[in-house]
N, C-alpha and C positions, 0 to 999 in steps of 0.2 A: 131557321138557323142560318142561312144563306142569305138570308136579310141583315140579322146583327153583325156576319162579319164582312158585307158590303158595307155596313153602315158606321164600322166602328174604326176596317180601314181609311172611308174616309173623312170622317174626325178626324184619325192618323195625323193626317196631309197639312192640317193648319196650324198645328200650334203642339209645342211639346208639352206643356204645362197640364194640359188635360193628358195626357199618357197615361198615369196611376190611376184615373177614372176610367180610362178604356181599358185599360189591364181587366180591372176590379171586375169590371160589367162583360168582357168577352169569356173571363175565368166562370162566372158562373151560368151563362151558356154552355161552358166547357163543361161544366161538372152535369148538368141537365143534359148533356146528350146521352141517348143511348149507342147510339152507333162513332166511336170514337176516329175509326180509322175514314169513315165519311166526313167527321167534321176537320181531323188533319189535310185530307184531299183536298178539301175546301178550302182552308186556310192557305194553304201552297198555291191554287188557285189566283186566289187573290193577290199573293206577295207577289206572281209571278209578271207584274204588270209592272212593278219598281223593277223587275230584276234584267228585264230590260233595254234598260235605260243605261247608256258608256257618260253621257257626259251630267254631271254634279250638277243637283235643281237641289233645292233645299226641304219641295215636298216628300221626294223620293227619297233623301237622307232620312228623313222623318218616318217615313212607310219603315224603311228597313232597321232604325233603331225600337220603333214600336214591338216589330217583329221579336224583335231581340227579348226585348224583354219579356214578352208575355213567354216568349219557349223558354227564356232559364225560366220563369217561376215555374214550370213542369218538368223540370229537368229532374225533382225526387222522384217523381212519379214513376211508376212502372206501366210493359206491356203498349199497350194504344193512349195510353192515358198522357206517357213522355213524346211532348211533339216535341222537345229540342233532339231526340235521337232520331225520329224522323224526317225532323229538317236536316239535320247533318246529315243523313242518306240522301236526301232529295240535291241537296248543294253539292254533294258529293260526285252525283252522278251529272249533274252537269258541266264539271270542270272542264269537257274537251266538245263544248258546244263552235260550232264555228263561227258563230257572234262573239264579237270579242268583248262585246259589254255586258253579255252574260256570264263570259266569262269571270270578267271582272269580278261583279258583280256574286258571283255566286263564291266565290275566294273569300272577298269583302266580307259576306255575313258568315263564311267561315269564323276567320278572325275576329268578328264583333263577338261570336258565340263564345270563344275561348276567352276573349278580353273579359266576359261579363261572370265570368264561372270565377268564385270564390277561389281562395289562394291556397285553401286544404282541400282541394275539390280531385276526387278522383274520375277517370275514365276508361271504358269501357276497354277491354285490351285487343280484342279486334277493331273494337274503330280507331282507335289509336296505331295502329298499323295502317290500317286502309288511308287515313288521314294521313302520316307521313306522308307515305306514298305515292298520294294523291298532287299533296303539296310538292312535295321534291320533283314531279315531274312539272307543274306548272312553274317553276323557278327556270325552267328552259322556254317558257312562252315566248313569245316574236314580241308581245306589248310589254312595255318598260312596266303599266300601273298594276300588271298582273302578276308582273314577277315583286314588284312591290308588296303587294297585299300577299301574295303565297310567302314572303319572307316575316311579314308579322302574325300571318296565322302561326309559321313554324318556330316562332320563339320562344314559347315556353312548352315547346314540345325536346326543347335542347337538351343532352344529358351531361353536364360538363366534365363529371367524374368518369365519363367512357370515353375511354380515347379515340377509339373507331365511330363515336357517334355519327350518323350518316347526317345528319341536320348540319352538327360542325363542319363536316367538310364539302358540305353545300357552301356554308354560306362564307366558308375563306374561300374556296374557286368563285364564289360569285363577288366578294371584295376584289379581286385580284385581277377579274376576268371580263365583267361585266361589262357592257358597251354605253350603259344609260348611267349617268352620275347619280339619278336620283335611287337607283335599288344596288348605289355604293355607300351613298348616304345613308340609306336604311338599315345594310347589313352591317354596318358599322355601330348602330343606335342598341341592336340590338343583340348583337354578338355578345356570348357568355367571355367574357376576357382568361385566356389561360396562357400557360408560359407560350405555347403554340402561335398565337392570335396575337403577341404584342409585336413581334415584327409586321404583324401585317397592316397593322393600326399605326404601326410607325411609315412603314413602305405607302399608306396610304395620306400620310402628312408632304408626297408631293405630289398629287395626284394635280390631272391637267383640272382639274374643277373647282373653283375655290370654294363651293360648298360643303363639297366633301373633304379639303383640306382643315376646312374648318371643324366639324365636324370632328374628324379624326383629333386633332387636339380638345374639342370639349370631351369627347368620349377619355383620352388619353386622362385628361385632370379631374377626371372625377370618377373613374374607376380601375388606376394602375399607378400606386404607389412608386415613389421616386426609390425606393428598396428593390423592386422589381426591375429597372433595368440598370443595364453597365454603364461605366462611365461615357465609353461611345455614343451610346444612344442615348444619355441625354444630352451629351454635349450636340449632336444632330438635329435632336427635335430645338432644342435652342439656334440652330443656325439654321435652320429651316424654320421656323417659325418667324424669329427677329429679320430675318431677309426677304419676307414675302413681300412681294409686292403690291398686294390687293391688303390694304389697311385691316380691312373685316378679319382678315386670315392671323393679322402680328396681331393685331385684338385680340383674338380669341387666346393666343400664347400669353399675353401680358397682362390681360384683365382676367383667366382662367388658369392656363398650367401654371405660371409661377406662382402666383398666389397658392396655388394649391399646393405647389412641392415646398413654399415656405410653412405653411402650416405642417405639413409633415417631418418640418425640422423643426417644429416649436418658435418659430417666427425669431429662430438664431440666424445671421447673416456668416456666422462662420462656421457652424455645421452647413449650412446650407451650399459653401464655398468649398468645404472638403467632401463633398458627394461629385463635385467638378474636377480637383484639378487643376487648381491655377496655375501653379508651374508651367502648365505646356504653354500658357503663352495665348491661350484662343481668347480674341476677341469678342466672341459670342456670351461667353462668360461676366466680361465685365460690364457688355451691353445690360446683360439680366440684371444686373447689379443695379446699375442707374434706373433700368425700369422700376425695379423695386425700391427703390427710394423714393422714386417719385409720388409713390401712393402714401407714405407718410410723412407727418410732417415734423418741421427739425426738432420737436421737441419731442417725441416720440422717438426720432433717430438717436438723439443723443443719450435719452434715458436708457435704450437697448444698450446702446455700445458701453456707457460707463457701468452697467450692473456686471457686465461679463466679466470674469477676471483677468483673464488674458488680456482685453482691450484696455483695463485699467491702467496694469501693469504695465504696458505699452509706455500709454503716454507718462504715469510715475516716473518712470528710470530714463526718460527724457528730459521733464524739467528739473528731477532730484535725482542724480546717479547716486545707487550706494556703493561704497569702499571694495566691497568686493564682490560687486555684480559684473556680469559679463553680457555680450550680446551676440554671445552664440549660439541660444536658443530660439533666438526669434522665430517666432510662428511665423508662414510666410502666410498664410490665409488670412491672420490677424494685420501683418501689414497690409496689405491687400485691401482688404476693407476699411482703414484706417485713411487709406490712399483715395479709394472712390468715397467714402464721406465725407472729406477735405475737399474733395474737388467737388462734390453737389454742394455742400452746404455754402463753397467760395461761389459760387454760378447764380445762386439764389441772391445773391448783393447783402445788401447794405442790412435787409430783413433779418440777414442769422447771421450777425454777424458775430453777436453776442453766443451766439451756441458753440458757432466757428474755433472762438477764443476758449473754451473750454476743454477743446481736445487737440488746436496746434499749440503747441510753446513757440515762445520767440527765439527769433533766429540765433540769439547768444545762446540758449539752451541747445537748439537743436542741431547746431554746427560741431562742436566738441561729442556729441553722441555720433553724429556721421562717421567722423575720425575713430573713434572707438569700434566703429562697427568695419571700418577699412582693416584698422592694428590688429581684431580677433580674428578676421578672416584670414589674415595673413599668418600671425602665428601660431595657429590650431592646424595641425596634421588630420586631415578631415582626406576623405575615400570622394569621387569623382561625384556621386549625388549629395552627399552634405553640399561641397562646394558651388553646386549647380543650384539648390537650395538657398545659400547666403547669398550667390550673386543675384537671386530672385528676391530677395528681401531689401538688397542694398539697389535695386532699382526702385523699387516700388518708395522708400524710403525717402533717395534723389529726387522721382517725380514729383513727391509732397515739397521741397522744399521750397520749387518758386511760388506757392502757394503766402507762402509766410507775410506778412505784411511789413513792408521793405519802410514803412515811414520812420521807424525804427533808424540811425545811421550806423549806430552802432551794429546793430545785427544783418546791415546791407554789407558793411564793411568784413564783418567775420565770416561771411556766404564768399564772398568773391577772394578773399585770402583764403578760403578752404579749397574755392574750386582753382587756385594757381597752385596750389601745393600740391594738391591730388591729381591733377593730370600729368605731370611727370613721374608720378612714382610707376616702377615695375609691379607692383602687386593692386594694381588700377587694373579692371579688365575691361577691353576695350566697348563690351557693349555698354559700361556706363558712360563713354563719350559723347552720345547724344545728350544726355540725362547733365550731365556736368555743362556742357554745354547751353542748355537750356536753363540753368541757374544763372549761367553768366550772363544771357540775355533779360535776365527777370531783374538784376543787380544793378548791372552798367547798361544805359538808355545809351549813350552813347556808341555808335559804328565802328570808329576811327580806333575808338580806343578799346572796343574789343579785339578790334583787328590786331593791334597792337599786342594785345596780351596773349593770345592766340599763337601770333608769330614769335614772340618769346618765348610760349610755350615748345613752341615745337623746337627750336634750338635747344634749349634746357632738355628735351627727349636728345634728341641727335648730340647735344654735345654738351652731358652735365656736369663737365667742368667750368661753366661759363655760369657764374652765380652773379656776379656784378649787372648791376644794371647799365644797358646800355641804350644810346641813343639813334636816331632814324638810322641814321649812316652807317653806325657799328653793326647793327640788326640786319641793314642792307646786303653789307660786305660780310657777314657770317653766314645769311643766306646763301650768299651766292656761294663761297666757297666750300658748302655741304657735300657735294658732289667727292671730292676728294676722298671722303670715308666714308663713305655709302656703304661699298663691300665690306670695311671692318666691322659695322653697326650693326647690332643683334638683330635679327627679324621681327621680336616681339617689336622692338622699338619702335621698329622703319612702320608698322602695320601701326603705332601707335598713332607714329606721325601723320600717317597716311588720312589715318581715322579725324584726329583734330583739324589737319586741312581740310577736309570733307564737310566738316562743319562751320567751318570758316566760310569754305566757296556759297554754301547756302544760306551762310545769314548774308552775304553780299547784297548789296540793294541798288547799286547804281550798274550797269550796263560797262564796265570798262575793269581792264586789268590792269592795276597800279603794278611801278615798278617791283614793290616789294613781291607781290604774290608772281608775277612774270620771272623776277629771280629766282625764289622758291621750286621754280615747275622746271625750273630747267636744271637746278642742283639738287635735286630730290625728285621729283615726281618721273623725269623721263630717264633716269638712272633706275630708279626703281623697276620699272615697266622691260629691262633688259635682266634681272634678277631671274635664277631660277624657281623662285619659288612663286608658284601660281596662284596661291592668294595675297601673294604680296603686286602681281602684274594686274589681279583684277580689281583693289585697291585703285592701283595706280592710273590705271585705264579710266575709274570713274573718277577720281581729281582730274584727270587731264581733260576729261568730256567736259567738266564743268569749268573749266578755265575756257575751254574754248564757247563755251555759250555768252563769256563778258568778250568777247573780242572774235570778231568776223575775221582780220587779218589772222589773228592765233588760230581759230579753226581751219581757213584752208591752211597753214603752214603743215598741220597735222593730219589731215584727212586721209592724206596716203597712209599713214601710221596705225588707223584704226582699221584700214583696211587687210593691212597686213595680217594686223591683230585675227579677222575673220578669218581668215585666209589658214594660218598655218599655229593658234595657238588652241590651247585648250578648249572644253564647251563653256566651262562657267566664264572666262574671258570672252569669247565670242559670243556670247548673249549680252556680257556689257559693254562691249565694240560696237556691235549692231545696233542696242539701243543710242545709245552716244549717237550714231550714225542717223537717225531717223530722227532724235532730237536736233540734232544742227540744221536736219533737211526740213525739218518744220517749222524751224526759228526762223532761218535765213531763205529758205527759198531753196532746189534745185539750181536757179539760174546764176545766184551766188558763188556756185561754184565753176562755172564755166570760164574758160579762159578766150576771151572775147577780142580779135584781130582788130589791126584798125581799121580793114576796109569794112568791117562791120558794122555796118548802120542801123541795123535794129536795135531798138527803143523798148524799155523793161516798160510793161504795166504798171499800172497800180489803181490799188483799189481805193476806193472815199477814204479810207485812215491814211492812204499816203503811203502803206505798205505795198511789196511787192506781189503779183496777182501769182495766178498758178504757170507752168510754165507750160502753154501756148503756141511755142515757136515747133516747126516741122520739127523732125528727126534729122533732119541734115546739116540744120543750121547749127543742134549741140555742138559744144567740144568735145573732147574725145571724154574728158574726164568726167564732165555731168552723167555722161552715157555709159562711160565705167563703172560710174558709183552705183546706177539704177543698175546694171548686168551681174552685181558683185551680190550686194544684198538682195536680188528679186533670187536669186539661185537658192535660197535658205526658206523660200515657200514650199520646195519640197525638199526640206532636209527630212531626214529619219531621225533626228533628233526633234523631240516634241517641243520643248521650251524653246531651242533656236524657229520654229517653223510657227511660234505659236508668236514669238516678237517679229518676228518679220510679216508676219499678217496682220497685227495689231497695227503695226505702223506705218504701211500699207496705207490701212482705212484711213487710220487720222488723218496724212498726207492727202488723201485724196478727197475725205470729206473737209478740209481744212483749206481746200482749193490750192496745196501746194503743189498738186501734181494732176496730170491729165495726161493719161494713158490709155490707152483701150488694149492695149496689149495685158496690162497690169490690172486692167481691173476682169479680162478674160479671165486669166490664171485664177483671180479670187472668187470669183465666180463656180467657175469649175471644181475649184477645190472646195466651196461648199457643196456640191453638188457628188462630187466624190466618194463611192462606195469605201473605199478604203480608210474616209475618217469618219465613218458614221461611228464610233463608238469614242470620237474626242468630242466630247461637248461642248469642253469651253470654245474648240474652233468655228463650231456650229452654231453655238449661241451667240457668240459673237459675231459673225458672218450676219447671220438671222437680224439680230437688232440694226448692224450697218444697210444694209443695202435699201429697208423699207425709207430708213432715215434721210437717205442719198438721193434715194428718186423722188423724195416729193418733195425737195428742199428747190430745184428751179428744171425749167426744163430744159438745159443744157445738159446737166448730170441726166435726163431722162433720156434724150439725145444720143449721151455715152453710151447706155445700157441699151439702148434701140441696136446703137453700131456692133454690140457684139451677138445678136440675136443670129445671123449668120456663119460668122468665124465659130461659135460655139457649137450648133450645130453641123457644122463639117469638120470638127474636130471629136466629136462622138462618132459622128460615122465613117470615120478613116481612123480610130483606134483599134492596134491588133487587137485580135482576142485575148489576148495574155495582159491587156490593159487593164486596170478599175475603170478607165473612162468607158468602156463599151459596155457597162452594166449600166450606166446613165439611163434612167428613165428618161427619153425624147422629149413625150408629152408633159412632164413634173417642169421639165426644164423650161420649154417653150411657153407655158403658163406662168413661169413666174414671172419670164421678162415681159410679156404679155401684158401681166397684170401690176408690173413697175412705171410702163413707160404710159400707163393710159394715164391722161393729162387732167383729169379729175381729180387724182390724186393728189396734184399739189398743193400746198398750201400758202397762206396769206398773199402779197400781192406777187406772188410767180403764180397763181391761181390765174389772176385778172389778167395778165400781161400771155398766158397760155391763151386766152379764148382770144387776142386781137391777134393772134398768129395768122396768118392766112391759112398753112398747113400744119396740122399734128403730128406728133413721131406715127403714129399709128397708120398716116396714110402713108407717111414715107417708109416706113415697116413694107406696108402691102405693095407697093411700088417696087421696090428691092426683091420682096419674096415672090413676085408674080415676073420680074425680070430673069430672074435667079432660074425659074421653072420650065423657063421659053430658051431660055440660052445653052443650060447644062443641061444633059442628058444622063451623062454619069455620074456614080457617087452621091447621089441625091433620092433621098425620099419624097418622091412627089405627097404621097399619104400624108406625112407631119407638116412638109410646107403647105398645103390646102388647109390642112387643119388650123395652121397658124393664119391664113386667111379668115378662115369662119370664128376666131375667137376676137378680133380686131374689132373696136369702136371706132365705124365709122358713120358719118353723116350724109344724108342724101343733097345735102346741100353744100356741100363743101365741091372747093374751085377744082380738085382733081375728080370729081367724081364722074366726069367725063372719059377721061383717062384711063379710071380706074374699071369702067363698061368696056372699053374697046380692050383694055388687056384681059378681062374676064371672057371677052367674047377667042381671045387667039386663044386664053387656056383651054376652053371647052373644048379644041380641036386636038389640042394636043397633051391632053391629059386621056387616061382609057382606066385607069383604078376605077370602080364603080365609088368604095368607099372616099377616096377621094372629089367623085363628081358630085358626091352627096356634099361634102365640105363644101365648094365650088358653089354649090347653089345657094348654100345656109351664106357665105360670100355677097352674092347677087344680089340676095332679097337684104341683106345692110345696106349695100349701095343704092337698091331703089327706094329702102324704108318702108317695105312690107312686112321687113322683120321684126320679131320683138327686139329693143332697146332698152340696156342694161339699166337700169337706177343707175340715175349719178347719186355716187357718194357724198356721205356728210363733209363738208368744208372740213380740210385738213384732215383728213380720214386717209390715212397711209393705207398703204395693202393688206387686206384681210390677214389676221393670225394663222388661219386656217389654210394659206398657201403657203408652206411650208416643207421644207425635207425634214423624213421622217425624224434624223434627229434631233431638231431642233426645237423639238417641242416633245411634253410630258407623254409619256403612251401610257398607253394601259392595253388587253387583251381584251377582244370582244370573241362573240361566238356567234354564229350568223342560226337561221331556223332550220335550214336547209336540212333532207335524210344527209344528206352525203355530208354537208359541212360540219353538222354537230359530232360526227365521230371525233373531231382533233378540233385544237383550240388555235389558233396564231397570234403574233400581234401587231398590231395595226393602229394608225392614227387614231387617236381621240375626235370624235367630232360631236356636234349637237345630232341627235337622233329625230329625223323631221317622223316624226308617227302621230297617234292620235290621243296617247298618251293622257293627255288632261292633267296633267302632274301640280301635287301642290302640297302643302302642308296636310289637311287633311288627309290626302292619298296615301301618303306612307309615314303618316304618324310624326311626330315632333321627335326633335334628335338632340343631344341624349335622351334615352329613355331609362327612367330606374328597370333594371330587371325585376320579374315578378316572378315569384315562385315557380317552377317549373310542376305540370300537371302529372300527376302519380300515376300509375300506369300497370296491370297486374303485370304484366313478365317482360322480358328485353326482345328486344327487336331483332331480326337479322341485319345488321348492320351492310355486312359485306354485299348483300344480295341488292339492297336498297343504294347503296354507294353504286352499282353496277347500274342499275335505273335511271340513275343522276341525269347523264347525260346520252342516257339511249335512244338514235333515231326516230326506234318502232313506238315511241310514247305518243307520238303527237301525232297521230295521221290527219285530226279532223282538221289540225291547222297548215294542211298541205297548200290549199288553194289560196290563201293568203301572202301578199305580198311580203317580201322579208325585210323588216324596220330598221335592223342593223344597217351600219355603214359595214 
């Protein structure tokens, strides 16, 4: 007996195709024994030689699927006869082996045994207890491939109809919690989906891993009906999916969940539009829209749209109005889509253009329906969401119309007499003035003579007694003397005018402010800006920004103006002051605005375009007002208003990565305030912060330079912040690593790479140089510990020209340092300088600073949970990092994802739930994995 099943394990080993002849041939040895529980011992024997083995050979895959099989076929059997019940005692009992590849391993053919038992297959009710139990404590193992495999053994152990099921609330704390992506991935493939589970599957579409993001949307599209969530969440998983960054991740949303949620609208694009929401306005919405177009083609688009009745009707009552149709029904979802199929099938050219013409009419059709759709809205006594409704149709409507094909004159001609007649009416709302606006530029190619009509518009608003056509000069001197009746002029009006100017300054094309529009700003735009009403002043503040961006002289005449603006007016006003403010300082330069004596002889840069460089010159040389402007807006980096502190850091960066500004003061502050426990919960400050500064330091090594100079000032402003500060919760060491890890000159990219290595010194020696001066000079206020430490993490070379220097100052620290912890830095120091130390990888060319140095909020978390007795009582949360273990992670490992769910295994009675949830995460499960090191970060 002990021969055939030597002999037939290993057959096993070579080839799967022979299986069903070892099955056949060990079965009837099986039935020939007398002694059944010798020939079981036996067989365990043998198996026990795959079981092992932690890392994946294809022999040993082979041993243990042989296995497999031959115990289900005695899985009817009863007594000694069933070796799959005795294997599952035997795998059972080894779950807490201090090998972790038996561990594995003995989970693995757990799960194989369950995977291979038929789908009306019952189980025994104490091993089905035992088995829980067994599992759910191996879901707290230290190895990621263990807690993998214990979550596909416990999948069709799930009870979805028990709310307290203990499996359930396993494997949502191990979605939620988990430190390895891959047994996020798994618990996701495999998780029963209940109303419970869809936030978690949603929560897990942004998880820091793009596998698992992935993942969480295929799981999402093909087992959670677009019925099943709110309008919220789907509009979410749509801006989270369409924004991902990693392609594979908007992939899996675009070639998976939407296809899916359209099939569950019957492959209608306007049920599909009313499960959304168009009205509010979300861009993520109409992205989905054009995804979905894209996958069909126009011929197909158009056969949809013209079968629906709604869409018919649509375009009907546009090129045939009847006698007594209205258009105060208008669907807005039906515009909507009428709007984004106009604009795909226009994108596509010359190809559809024939489909194109089957659902626009021409402009003579379409211009007379526009006007009817202004007259119903106007004369229909309609409640605040009807009205909000129509104005949501009569956009969507406008945005079709530059669409039209203008070869037409006739239908060019009746577009641009619609849009001079409609922008002076009162019952025009002003958000269609973009949209009117944008027909005028699709009509009239002409600048001059937009400008022109534009500027008659806005008189005809301010003074529409004035019907005659007039000339340069009459226009001119009407302009100007606007001011006059400024205060008798309705509000709606002035915000009309305000509105068409606004559209005006931005189709502007040439750099200069004609007299006309310079009249204008002075008889309306700075009259306005004195008005009490504050969305007529923040109107008025942004026409007056954008006058000032055609004319250098007109901006500084105003500069004080905007400052004021910051100074003592409202927030919504002082967010568009500031920006104004940061826009001119990026156009023109800082030095722009300084008012330069004649004994001043300093000479402006410039850079290869001819433009002005950054501003360069000491602090002394400023004028008072350059250094005003920087002391007015840098004070709005720490306002307690979010929006004002979130534009004054935005603008900030640009300036300084745009080389208009060079500060070290300024880019401390930004520094810090990423760094900042008190904004760890503003993301956008954080993420933003996060993408700028890797981008800054490796762009030359002057910006490396900058960040070098504040490595000191920043930490002696952590360690001289009262207690009662956010900056004195600064982690030291987080800090001193990043700038650390910005200024190593590796990091640069293209030729600031090349032009770093002919440096004779790096920032990194002039870092050590500074910080080892710094250590010998101060005595006070200083942490010798984190300066040493900033010593030992430095890139430097044994051959470089201070490395002299950098010995004789190593040699004075020795005396005068006595931290033991520190002499240890101190040494890890020495051996850089002599080149007995290990030396870092130089980085991939153009390889900015690792992801993974980062403050915490700056990046995705998730909750891990360490193996520890003491740490597994509580959970915390913690960076996301790659788990360096021994893992062996792979498809195989933890199964393909999605996975169809499979019948859940029957079971005689219910489980104690509560007692098994109290197991979950209990210290005293795991002793044998005490002496093992713990894998988590």
């Amino acid at each position: 007996m002990e021969s055939v099943l030597l002999e037939t394990f290993q057959q096993s080993q070579k080839s799967v195709q022979r299986h069903n002849q070892l099955v056949g041939k060990l079965k009837k040895a099986h039935v020939g024994c007398k002694d059944y529980k010798h020939f079981n011992e036996e067989f365990f024997k043998c198996l026990q030689h795959a079981l092992v083995e932690f890392k994946r050979e294809p022999a040993v895959e082979r041993v243990l699927d042989f296995a497999v099989q031959f115990s289900i076929s005695t899985a009817t059997e009863s007594g000694d006869k069933n070796i799959f019940s005795f294997l599952m005692e035997s795998l059972l009992a080894l779950h807490s082996s201090r090998d972790k590849g038996v561990r594995m391993r003995a989970v693995e053919m757990v799960r194989k045994l369950l995977d291979k038992m038929e789908d009306d297959a019952e189980i025994d009710v104490n091993l089905c207890d035992r088995l829980i139990d067994i599992m759910l404590i191996r879901l707290n193992d230290k190895i990621p491939a263990v807690r993998c495999q214990a979550v596909l053994a416990l999948a069709r152990l799930q009870d979805p109809g028990d709310t307290e099921c203990p499996v359930q609330g396993a494997f949502q704390k191990l979605a939620m919690l988990d430190s390895s992506p891959d047994v996020r991935k798994t618990v996701l493939s495999h998780i029963f989906v209940r109303a419970d589970t869809i936030d978690i599957l949603i929560g897990r579409t942004r998880d820091v891993k793009d596998n698992v993001r992935r993942t969480a949307f295929a799981v999402l599209a093909e087992r959670v009906s677009i019925r099943s969530l709110t309008i919220a969440q789907r509009r979410e998983l749509l801006k989270q999916g369409l924004a991902d960054r990693i392609e594979t991740v908007k992939q899996a949303c675009v070639l998976q969940l939407l296809p899916a949620w359209m099939k569950q609208c019957d492959g209608n694009f306007v049920q599909y539009l009313k499960r959304l929401d168009v009205e509010s306005g979300d861009e993520w919405v109409e992205k989905s829209v054009v995804e979905l177009l894209k996958t069909k083609s126009p011929a197909e688009l158009i056969d949809g749209f013209l079968t629906q009745p709604d869409c018919r009707e649509l375009v009907e009552n546009i090129r045939s109005p009847k006698a007594d149709s209205t258009t105060s029904g208008l669907d807005p979802d039906v515009s909507f889509y009428w709007r984004c199929l106009c604009q795909h099938l226009r994108g596509l050219g010359s190809s559809a253009e024939e489909y194109l013409d089957q659902i626009l009419p021409e402009g003579a059709s379409l211009c007379p329906f526009l006007m009817r759709c202004i007259c119903d809205a106007d004369t229909s006594k309609v409640d605040n969401d009807d009205t909000a409704t129509r104005v949501f149709v009569l956009q969507q409507l406008f945005k079709t119309a530059p669409l039209l094909d203008f070869a037409d004159e006739v239908g060019r001609r009746r577009l641009r007499d619609l849009v001079c007649k409609l922008l002076p009416m009162d019952n025009v709302p002003d958000v269609l003035v973009p949209m009117l606006a944008a027909c005028l530029r699709a009509v009239e190619s002409s600048h001059d003579a937009r400008m022109d009509i534009l500027l008659e518009i806005i008189s005809d608003i301010h003074m529409p007694m004035t019907e005659q056509t007039m000339d340069a000069d009459q226009l001119q001197s009407t302009l100007a003397n606007m001011s006059l009746s400024v205060e008798h002029v309705p509000l709606e009006a002035l915000l009309k005018c305000l509105s068409v100017l606004q559209e005006l300054l931005l189709d502007v094309t040439r750099p200069s402010l004609s007299p006309s529009l310079r009249a204008l700003t002075d008889s309306l735009v700075l009259p306005c800006i004195q008005t009490p009403d504050p969305v007529i002043r923040e109107a008025a503040v942004k026409c007056l920004g954008l006058c000032c961006l055609l004319s250098l002289d007109f901006a500084r005449q105003h500069m004080l103006l905007f400052l004021q603006a910051l100074e003592v007016d409202v927030e919504e006003v002082q967010k568009v002051a500031l920006q104004v403010v940061f826009d001119l300082l990026h156009t023109y330069g800082l030095n722009s605005f300084e008012i330069k004596s004649a004994k001043d002889s300093t000479s402006t840069e410039h850079d290869e375009n001819g433009e002005e460089k950054a501003e360069v010159q000491p602090e002394e040389a400023k004028s008072n007002v350059a250094t005003g402007i920087l002391s007015v807006v840098s004070r709005y980096l720490d306002s307690q208003v979010e929006e004002l502190c979130h534009t004054a850091m935005l603008g900030f960066a640009k300036l300084i990565l745009a080389g208009r500004l060079v500060s070290s003061k300024v880019l401390l502050r930004l520094f810090l305030l990423w760094f900042n426990p008190a904004c760890d919960d503003d993301l956008f400050l954080r993420q933003t912060l996060a993408a700028f500064f890797p981008v800054f330091a490796s762009n030359s090594r002057f910006n490396q330079e900058q960040l070098g100079s504040i490595l000191l000032p920043a930490l002696t402003t952590v360690w001289q912040a009262p207690d009662s500060s956010p900056l004195a919760l600064i982690n030291v060491n987080d800090l001193t690593q990043f700038l650390i890890e910005f200024t190593d000159h590796r990091h640069l990219r293209g030729k600031h790479a090349a032009d770093a290595d002919m440096q004779e010194r790096t920032v990194h020696e002039d870092i050590a140089v500074k910080v080892a001066n710094k250590l010998l000079t101060d005595e006070e206020d200083i942490d010798e510990r984190s300066l040493c430490r900033v010593l030992s993490l430095l890139y430097l070379l044994p051959t470089s020209p201070v490395a002299e220097e950098l010995q004789a100052l190593d040699n004075q620290l020795l005396e005068a340092v006595s931290d033991k912890m520190a002499l240890r830095y101190l040494a890890k120091f020495r051996s850089n300088i002599s080149g007995s130390g290990k030396t870092a990888r130089r980085p991939a060319p153009g390889k900015t600073p690792s992801s993974r140095m980062r403050p915490a909020a700056t990046r995705r978390t998730t909750v891990t949970r360490t193996a520890t007795k003491s740490a597994r009582k509580s959970q915390a949360v913690i960076l996301e990092s790659d788990e360096d273990d021994d893992g062996d992670l792979n498809e195989e490992t933890i199964g393909n994802s999605p996975v169809e769910a499979r019948p859940r295994l029957a079971r005689g009675c219910k489980s104690k739930a509560k007692q098994v949830e109290k197991r979950l995460f209990d210290s005293s499960s795991d002793e044998a994995n005490d002496d093992e090191e713990d894998c988590s970060d």
